[in-house]
C-alpha distance (Angstrom), angle and dihedral (degrees) to the residues before:
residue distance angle dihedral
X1 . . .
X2 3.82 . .
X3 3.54 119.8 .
X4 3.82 124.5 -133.3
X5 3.36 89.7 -123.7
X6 3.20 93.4 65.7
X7 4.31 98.6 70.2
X8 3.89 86.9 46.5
X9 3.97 83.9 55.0
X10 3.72 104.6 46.3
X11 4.08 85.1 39.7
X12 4.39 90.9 51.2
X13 4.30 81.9 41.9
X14 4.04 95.8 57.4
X15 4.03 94.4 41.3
X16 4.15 90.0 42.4
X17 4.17 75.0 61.1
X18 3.65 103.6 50.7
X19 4.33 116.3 87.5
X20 3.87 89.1 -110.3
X21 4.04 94.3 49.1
X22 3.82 90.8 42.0
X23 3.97 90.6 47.5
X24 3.79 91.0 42.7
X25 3.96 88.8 49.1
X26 3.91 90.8 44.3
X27 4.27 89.6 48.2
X28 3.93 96.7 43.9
X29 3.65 85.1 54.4
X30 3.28 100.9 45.8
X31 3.76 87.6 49.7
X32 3.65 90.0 58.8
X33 4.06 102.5 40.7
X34 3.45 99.8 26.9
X35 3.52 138.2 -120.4
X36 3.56 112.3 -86.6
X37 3.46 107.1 -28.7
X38 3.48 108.8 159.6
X39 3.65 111.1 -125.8
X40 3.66 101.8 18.9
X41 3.62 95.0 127.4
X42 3.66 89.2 57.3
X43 3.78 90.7 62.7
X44 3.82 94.1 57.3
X45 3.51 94.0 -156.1
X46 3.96 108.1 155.9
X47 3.80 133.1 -166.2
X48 3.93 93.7 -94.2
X49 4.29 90.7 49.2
X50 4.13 91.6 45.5
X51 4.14 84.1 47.8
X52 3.75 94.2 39.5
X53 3.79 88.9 52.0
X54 3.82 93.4 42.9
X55 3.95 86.4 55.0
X56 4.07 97.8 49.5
X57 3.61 99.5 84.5
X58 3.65 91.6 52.9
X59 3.62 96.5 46.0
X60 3.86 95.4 46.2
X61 3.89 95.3 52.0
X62 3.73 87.1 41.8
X63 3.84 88.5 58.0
X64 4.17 86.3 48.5
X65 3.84 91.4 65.9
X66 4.05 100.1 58.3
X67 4.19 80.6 68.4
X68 4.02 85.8 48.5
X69 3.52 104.2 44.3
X70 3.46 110.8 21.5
X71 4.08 113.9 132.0
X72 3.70 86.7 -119.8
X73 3.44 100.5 51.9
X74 3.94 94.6 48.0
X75 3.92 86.3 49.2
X76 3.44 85.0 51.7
X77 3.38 96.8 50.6
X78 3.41 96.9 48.2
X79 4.01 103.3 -109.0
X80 3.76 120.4 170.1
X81 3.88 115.5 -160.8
X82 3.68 106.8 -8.3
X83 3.93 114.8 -158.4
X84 3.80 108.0 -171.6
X85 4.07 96.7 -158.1
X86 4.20 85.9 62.5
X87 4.09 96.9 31.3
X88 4.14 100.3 53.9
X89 3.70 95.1 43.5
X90 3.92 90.2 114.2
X91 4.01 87.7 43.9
X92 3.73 91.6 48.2
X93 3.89 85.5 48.9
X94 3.87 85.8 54.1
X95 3.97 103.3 42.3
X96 4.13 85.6 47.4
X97 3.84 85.8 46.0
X98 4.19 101.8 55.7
X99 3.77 93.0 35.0
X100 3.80 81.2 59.0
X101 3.69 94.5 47.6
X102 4.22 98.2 36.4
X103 4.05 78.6 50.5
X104 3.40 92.9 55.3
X105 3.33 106.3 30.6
X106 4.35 82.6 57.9
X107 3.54 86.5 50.9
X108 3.65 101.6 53.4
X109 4.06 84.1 43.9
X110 3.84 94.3 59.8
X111 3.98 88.0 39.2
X112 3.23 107.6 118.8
X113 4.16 90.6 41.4
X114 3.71 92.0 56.6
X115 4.04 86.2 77.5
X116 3.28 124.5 66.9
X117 4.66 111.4 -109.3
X118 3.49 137.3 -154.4
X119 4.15 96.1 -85.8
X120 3.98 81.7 60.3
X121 3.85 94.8 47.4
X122 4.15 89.7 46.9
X123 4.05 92.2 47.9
X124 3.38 109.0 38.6
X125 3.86 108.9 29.2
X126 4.25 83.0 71.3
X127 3.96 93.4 60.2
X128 3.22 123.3 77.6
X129 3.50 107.9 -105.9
X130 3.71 127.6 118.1
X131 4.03 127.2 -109.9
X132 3.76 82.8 -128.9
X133 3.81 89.4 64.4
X134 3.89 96.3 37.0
X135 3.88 84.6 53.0
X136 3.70 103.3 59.2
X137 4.41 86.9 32.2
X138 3.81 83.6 67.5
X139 4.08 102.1 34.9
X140 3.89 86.5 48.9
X141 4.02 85.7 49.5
X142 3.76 87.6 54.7
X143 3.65 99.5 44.5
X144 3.85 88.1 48.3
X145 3.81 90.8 51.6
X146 3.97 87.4 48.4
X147 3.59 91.4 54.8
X148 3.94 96.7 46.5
X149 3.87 89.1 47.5
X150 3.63 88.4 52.0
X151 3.48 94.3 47.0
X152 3.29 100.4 47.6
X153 3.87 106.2 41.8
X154 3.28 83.6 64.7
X155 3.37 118.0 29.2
X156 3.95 92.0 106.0
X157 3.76 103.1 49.0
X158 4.32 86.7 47.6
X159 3.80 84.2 66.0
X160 3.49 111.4 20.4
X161 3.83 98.0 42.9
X162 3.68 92.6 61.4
X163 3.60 99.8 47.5
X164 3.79 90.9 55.8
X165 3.92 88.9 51.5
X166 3.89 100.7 37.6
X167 3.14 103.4 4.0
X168 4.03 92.6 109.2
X169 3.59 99.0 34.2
X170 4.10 85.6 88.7
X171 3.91 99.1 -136.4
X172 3.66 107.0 109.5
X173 4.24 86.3 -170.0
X174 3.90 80.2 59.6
X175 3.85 87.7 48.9
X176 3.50 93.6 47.5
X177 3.53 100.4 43.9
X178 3.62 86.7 52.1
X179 3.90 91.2 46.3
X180 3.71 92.4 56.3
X181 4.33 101.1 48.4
X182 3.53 80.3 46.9
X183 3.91 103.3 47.6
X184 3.96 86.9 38.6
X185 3.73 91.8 60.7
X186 3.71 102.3 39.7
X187 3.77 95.8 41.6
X188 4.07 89.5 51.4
X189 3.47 102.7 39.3
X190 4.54 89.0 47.2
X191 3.94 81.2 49.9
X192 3.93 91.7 50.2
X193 3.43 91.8 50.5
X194 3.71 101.0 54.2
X195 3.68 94.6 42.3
X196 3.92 84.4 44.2
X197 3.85 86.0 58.6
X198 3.89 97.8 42.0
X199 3.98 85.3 45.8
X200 3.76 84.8 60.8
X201 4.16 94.9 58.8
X202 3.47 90.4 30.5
X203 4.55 81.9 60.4
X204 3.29 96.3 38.7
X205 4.27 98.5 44.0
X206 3.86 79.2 51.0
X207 3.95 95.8 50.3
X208 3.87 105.6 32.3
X209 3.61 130.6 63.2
X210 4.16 118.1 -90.9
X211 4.10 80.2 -117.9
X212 3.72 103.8 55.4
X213 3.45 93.6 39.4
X214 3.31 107.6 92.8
X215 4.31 84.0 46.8
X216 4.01 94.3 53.1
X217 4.19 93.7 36.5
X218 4.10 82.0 66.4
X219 3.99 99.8 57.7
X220 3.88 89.2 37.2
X221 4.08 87.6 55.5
X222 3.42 91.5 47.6
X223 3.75 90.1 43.8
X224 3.98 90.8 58.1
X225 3.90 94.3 41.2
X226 3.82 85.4 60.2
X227 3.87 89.3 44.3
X228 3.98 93.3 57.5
X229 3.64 92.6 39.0
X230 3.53 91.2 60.8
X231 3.87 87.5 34.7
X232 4.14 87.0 61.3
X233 3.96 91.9 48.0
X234 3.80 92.6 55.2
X235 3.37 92.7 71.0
X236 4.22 85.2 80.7
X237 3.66 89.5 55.0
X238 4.15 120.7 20.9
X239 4.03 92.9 70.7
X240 3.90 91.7 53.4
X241 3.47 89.4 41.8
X242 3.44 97.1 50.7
X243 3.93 95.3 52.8
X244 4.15 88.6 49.5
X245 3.48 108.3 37.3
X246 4.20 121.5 82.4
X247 3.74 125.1 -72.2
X248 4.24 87.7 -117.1
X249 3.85 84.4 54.4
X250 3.62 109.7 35.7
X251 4.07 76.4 58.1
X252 3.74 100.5 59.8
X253 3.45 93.1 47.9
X254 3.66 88.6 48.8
X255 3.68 93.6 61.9
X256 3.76 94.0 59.9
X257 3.20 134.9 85.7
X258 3.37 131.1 -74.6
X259 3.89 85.6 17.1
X260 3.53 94.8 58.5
X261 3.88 99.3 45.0
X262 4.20 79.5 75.4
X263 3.52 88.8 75.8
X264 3.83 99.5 64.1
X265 3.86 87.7 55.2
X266 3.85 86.3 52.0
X267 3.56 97.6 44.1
X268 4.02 92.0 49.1
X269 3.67 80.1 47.2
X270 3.63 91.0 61.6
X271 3.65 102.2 -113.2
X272 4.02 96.8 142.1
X273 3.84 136.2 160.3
X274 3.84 84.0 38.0
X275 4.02 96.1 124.4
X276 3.49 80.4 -164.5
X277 4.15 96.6 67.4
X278 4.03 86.8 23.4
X279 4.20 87.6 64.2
X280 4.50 89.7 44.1
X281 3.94 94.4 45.8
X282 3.83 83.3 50.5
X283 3.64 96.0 38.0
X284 3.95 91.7 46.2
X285 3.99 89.3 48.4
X286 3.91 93.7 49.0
X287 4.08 88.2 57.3
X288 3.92 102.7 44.4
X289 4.48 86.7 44.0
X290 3.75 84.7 49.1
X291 3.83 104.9 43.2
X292 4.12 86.1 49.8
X293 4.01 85.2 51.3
X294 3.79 88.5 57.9
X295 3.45 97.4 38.3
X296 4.37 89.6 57.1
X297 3.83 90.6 29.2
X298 3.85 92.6 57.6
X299 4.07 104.9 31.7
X300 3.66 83.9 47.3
X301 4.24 91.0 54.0
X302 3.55 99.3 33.7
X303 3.98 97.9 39.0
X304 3.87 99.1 80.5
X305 4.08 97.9 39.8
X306 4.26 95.4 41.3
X307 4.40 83.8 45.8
X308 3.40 102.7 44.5
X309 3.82 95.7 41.7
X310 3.72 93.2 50.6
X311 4.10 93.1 103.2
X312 3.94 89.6 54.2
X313 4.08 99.3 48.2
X314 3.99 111.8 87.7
X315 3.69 117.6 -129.0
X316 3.59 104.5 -106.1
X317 3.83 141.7 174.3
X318 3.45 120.8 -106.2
X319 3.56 95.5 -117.2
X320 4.08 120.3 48.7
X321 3.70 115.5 -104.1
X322 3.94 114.9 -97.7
X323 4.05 114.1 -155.8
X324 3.87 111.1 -126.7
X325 3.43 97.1 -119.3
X326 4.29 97.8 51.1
X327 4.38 81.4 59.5
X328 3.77 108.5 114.3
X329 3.85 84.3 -140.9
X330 3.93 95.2 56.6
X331 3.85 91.3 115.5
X332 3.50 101.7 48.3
X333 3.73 87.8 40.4
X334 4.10 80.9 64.4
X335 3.71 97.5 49.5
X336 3.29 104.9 47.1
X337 4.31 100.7 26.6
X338 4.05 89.0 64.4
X339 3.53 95.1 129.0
X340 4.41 111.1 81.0
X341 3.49 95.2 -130.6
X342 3.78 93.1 37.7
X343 4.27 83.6 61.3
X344 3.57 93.1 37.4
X345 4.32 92.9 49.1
X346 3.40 93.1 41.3
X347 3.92 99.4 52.0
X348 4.05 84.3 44.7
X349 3.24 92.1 60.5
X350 3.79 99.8 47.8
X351 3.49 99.5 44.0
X352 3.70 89.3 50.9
X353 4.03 93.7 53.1
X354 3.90 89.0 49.7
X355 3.36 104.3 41.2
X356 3.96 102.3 37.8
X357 3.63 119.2 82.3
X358 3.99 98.1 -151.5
X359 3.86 95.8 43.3
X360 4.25 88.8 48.2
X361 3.72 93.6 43.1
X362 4.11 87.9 61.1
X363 3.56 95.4 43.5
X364 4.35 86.1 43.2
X365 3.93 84.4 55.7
X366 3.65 102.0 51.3
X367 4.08 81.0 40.8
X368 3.54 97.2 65.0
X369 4.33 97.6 30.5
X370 4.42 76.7 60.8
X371 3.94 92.1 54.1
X372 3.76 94.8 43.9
X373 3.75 91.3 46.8
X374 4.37 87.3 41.2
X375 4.39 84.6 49.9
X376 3.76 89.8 46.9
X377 3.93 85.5 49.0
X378 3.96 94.1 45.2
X379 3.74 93.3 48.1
X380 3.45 82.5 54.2
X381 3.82 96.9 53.4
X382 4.11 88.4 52.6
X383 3.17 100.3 66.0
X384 4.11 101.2 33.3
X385 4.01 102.5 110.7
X386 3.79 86.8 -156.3
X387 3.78 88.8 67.4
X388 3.34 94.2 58.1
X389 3.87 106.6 32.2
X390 3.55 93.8 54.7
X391 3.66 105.4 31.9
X392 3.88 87.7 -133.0
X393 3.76 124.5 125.9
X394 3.88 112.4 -100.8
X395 3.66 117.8 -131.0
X396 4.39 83.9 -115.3
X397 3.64 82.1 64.9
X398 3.11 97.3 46.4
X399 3.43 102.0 57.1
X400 3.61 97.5 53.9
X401 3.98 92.7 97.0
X402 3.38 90.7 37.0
X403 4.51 91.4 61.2
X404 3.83 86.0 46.7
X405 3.95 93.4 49.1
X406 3.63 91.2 49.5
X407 3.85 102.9 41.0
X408 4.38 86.0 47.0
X409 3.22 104.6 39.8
X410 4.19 85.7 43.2
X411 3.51 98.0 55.5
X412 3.84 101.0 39.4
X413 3.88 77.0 60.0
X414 3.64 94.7 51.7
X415 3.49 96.3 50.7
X416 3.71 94.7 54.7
X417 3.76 80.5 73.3
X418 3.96 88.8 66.8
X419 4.15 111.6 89.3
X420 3.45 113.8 -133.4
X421 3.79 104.0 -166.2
X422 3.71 110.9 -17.8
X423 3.82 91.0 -175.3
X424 4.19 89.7 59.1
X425 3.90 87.9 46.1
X426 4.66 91.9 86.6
X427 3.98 82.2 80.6
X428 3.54 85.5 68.7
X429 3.79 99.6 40.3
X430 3.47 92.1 53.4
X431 4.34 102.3 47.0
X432 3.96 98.8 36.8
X433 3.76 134.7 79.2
X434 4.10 111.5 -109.6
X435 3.92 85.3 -143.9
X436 3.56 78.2 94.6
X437 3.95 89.8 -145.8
X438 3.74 93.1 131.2
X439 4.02 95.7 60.3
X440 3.73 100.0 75.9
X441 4.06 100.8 45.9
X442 3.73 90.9 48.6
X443 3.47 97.2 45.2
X444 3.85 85.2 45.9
X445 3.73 92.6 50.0
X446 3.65 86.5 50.5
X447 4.34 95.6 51.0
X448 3.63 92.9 41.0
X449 4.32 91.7 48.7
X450 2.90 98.4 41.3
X451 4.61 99.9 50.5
X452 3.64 98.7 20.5
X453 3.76 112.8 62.9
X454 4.15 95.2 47.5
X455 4.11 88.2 40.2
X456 3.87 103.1 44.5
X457 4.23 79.1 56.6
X458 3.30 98.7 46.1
X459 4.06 98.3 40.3
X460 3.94 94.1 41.2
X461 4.36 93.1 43.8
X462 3.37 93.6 51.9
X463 4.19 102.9 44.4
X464 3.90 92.9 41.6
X465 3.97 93.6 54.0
X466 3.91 90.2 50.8
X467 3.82 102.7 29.3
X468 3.58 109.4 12.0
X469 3.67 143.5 -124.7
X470 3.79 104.9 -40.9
X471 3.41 95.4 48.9
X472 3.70 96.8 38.4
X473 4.24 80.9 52.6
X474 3.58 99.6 49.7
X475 3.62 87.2 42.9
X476 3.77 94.2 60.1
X477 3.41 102.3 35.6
X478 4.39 88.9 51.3
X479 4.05 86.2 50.3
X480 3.62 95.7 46.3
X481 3.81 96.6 57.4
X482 3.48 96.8 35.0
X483 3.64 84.7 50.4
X484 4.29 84.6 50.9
X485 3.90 87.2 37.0
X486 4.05 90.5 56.9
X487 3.86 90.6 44.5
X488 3.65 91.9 56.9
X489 3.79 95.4 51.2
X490 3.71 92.9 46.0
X491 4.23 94.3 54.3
X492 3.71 92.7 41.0
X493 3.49 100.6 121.6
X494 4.01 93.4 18.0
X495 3.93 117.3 135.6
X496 3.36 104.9 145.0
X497 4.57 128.5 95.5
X498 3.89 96.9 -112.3
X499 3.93 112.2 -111.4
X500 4.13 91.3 16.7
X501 4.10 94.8 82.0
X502 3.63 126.1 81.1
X503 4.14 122.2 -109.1
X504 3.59 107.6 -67.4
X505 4.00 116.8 -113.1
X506 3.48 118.3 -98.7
X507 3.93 107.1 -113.6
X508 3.67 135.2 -152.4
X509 3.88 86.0 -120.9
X510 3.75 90.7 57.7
X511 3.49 98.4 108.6
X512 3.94 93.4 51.2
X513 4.07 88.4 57.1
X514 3.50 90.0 50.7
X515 3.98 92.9 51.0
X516 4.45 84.5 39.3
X517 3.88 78.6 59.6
X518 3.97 93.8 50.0
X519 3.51 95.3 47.4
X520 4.33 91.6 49.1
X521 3.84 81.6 51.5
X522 3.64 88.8 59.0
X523 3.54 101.3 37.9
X524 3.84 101.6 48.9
X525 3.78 94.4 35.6
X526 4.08 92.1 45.5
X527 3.17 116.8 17.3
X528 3.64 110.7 39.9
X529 3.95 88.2 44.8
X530 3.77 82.0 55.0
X531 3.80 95.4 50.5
X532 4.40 87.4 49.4
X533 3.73 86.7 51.4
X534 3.42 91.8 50.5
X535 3.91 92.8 52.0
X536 3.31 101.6 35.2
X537 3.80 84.3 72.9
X538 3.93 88.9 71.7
X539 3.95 107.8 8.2
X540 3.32 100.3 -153.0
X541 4.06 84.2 76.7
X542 3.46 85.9 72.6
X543 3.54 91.3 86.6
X544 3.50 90.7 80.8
X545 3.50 93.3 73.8
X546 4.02 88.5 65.9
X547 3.67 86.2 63.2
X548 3.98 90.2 54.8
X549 3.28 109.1 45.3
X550 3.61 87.5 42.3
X551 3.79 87.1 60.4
X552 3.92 89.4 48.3
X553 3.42 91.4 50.3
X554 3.82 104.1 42.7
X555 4.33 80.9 47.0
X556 3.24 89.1 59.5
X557 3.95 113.3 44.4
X558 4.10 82.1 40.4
X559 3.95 89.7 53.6
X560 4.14 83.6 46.5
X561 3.75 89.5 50.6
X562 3.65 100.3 54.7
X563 3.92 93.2 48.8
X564 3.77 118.0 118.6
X565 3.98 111.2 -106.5
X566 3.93 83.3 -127.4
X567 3.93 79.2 61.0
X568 3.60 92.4 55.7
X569 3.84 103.4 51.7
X570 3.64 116.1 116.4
X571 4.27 104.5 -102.0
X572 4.18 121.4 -161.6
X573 4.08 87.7 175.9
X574 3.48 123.4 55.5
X575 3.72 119.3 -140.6
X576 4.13 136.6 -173.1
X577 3.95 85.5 -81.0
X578 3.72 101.5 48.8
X579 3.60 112.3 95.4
X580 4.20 126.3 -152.0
């Protein structure tokens, strides 16, 4: 007996033939593996991984709220009548909140593969298939991609969110009810953000030139990971403020986004008349209608002109090219580069952060997650009373260098992990040493040149015009080798020429790095600024830090010693027993 599978089948088999199914297979695939980003089978990241990490947040939060709202807990606690469409407000705030920013964040990940390259331009332009037809191929790809994204970012909390609320009340028309307000909201305000974000390259392919597009695409990516890191940490602050602040106020924040994306769930809910919720749901419909207008009004201008003019754009970096000798660190590039393959490393490795989109998006992310953490800090620092009644620096200020050190000096290490070309990498099998002893001080070199000389400015500047010169000293000077001391632990076991080695192998123990990473975060952003404050006070108590970075040090040239020499050689493919 046939199965009714089988119609849907033969139906998906005859359109997967036609140009426009072909070309909408070839896009959404693209979309997903990229277009020729070199390396990219190395990763061996497949549709279900990308999905399954695209899903985590949701799920993990979702898992959070059976502690919160669990009928024992609130009889624990001591709740009366508990109505779940006035009591998970703040929660609703925060699921609507990171499916905007996982959205986005996926968006601005697949950025560059949402347009169409010069590998596209070369194959298909020959066939004979119309632009008309390659134009709606690729705007159906990215429409499908929207709605998978959407889907799946929050696929988890659309179930599991509910249940934890409702899920013991007994009425599944409660649950239900509750399901939908919250699966409305979530699902449109994900949607708004990725169409929000495609908007944005859709504006700006539209408004700059085909040649310095690739140039300006990098600041405004940068630009919108700062904008939903800072989206993500107002989830501590917007609900309180809302509840404090004026009525006039409270209601122009209301009408943006993600504020006002709370009033679909309440409308659905069946909180109506409120002009309140009446003026978000309208306010929250206005922005998703209008960011899909841009998004078809600006593909549909730009489409023809940015295709068609592939062939006469040059391939260029995303950062102009900067002649050696016009670098302001030219002469300490000379004293301390004396070594040929030192020089010859070293400007490798530069070039290949500046001019490489994949390499300069990582360090661009852990960029902008340092300033959000550094604003969260200085907000902090205005409105600590200790700052100003004692004109000394608080240990919030303080740690402001300290968050940017980590998160730079972090990701440039990261994306030393990411090949560049491994099939150019034999040039440096066959001219260095395989003692690998020349790995960890250019990769040093590199950390240290490329954090210190803007942060020692903008750490010393700041501390000497407010506190003065001893404390804008000892300031420095406990940055700088804690910046040095942090470097060290993070090339420990490094042997390998950054960018020349294949993707490292994901590792059962890949979960306890990430945590190891966590806890550094927390320990050189909090602690250590804690420990300055507390000498600062009397500065001759910063002689204890002598004592530990002495320890760090001496840890690690005594772990170095004790290393097998067959864990010293020089590696350009990772195996099972190379670590990250």
């Amino acid at each position: 007996m046939p199965s009714w599978k089988e119609p849907l089948q033969n139906r998906w088999n005859a359109f997967s033939r036609t140009p426009f199914g072909c070309l909408l297979r070839l896009f959404a695939g693209r979309m997903f593996h990229g277009g020729d980003e070199t390396g990219a089978e190395e990763l061996g990241l497949g549709v279900g991984a990308i999905l399954t990490l695209l899903a985590m947040p949701g799920l993990l939060v979702s898992l959070l709220m059976f502690e919160k709202y669990g009928s024992l807990i609130r009889f624990l606690r001591g709740d009366g009548v508990f109505d779940p469409f006035t009591a998970t407000i703040p929660d609703e705030y925060f699921f609507i909140v990171l499916s905007m920013t996982v959205t986005g964040a996926a968006a601005l990940w697949r950025w560059d593969s949402l347009f169409l390259d010069r590998r596209d331009h070369t194959n298909l332009i020959p066939l004979p298939i119309s632009l008309r037809t390659i134009f709606f191929a690729n705007f159906a790809a990215i429409l499908v991609l929207a709605v998978l994204f959407t889907v799946v970012v929050n696929a988890a909390s659309m179930v599991l969110f509910p249940v934890a609320v409702v899920g013991s009340n007994g009425s599944f028309a409660r649950f239900w009810h509750f399901s939908a307000g919250h699966g409305v909201a979530v699902l449109t305000a994900s949607a708004f953000s990725f169409f929000a974000v495609f908007a944005l390259a859709g504006s700006l392919m539209v408004v700059v030139p085909a040649s310095a597009f690739r140039r300006v695409s990098v600041f405004v990516r940068f630009a919108i990971a700062v904008i939903l890191l800072a989206l993500l940490a107002s989830v501590f602050t917007v609900p309180t403020a809302l509840l404090r602040t004026s009525i006039a106020r409270a209601h122009k924040m209301a009408m943006l986004p993600p504020v006002s994306f709370l009033g679909l769930a309440r409308t659905v809910w069946g909180i109506r008349g409120d002009p309140f919720v009446d003026a978000m749901t309208k306010a929250a419909a206005f922005a998703f209608v209008l960011a899909v207008l841009v998004v078809v009004i600006t593909y549909a201008l730009s489409f023809r002109r940015s295709f068609l003019r592939i062939p006469e754009t040059a391939d260029a970096g995303p950062l102009p090219r900067m002649r050696a000798s016009f670098s302001p660190l030219a002469l300490v590039h000379k004293a301390t580069l004396r070594a040929s393959p030192h020089r010859a490393c070293y400007h490798f490795i530069v070039r290949t952060l500046l001019r490489s989109d994949a390499h300069l998006q990582v360090v661009s992310a852990f960029a902008a997650l340092g300033l959000v953490a550094a604003a969260e800090a200085l907000t902090s620092v205005r409105s600590d009373q200790f700052f100003r009644a004692r004109h000394s620096p608080s240990a919030d200020f303080l740690a402001i260098p300290f968050i940017l050190s980590y998160c730079i000096i972090v990701g440039i290490r990261f994306a030393f992990e990411i090949p560049s070309d491994l099939r150019a990498n034999w040039i440096f099998k066959l001219w260095l040493r395989p003692d690998g002893q020349q790995a960890r001080p250019i990769a040093r070199r590199v950390l240290l040149a490329l954090s210190l000389p803007w942060l020692i400015p903008a750490c010393f500047v700041p501390t000497l015009i407010f506190f003065g010169w001893t404390n804008a000293l000892l300031h420095t000077a406990i940055l700088v080798v804690s910046s040095a001391a942090l470097t060290e632990i993070l090339l420990v076991k490094f042997r390998k020429i950054p960018f020349t080695c294949s993707y490292p192998t994901f590792e059962s123990n890949s979960g306890v790095i990430l945590v190891a990473y966590l806890f550094g975060f927390f320990v050189f952003t909090d602690y250590l600024p804690e420990m300055e404050h507390w000498s600062l006070d009397e500065p001759l108590r910063a002689v204890s830090f002598i004592a530990l970075f002495a320890i760090a040090f001496a840890s690690v040239y005594g772990y170095q010693r004790q290393l097998l020499d067959m864990d010293k050689q020089l590696v350009f493919e990772e195996t099972p027993y190379s670590t990250f």
